[in-house]
N, C-alpha and C positions, 0 to 999 in steps of 0.2 A: 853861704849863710850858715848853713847846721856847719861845716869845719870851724866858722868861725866863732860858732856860741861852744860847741866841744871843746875849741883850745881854751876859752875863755872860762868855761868851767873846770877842765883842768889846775887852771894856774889860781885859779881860786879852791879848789878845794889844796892845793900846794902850799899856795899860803896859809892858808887854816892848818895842816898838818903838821908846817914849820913851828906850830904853838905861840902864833900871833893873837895876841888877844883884843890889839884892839878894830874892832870891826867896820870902826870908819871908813879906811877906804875901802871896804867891802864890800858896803854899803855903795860907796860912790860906782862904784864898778858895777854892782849890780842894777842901780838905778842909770847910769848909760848904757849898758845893756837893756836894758827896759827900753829906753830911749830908740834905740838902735832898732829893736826889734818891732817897735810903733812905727817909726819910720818905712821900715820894709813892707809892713803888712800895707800900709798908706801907698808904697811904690803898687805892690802887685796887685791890688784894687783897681787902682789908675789905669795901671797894665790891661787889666784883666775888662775892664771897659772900652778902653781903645781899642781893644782887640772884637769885641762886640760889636761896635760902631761901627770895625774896618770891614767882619766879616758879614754884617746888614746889609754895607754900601754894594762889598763886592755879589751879594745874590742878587739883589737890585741890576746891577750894570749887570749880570749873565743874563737874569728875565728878558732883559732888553735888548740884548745880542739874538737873543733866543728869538724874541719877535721879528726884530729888522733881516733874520736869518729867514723865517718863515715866509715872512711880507716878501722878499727877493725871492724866495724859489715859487712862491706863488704865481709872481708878475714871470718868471721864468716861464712856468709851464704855461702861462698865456701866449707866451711869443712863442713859444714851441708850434702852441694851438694854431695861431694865426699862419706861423710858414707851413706847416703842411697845407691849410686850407689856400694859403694864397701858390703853394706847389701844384695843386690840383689843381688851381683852375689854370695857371700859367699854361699847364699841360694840355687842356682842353683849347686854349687858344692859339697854341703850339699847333695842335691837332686839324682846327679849323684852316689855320694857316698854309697850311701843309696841301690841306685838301681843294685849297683856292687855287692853290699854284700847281697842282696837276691838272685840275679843270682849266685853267688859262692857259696851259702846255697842249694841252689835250686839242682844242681847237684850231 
């Protein structure tokens, strides 16, 4: 965009220098240029919203990974919980078992 309003001021102060006097299409040039540069500011607004919008959605959706992330290692550290306590007792009924079957050896 600035290359292209630079060359465009160029070729207009070029023209004016050539000792054109009449300033109509000058005029026209500078009012689409105007044009042009209404348009652009209108694009990067647009732009510059969407880009807003995209980057609200995407902290939203990390919040919520963030959650679903925590919720699973939560329920994780519960089964963690649950297999030692159910290793301990497995153990102690391993133990018992043990001790039945050398008492019924034993006789």
């Amino acid at each position: 965009m600035n290359t292209y309003l630079k060359s465009a001021c160029f070729g207009l102060l070029a023209v004016s220098a050539a000792g054109c006097t009449d300033l109509k299409p000058l005029q026209a040039d500078l009012d689409s240029l105007k044009s042009q540069v209404s348009k652009l500011q209108s694009e990067v607004q647009t732009n510059a919203a969407q880009e807003k919008t995209d980057s609200s959605n995407n902290e939203r959706a990390a919040a919520a990974a963030q959650q679903t992330a925590q919720s699973a290692s939560a329920k994780s550290d519960q089964a963690l919980a649950l297999a030692q306590a159910n290793s301990g007792k497995i153990d102690a009924i391993d133990e018992k078992l043990n001790r039945m079957f050398k008492r019924s050896l034993s006789k």
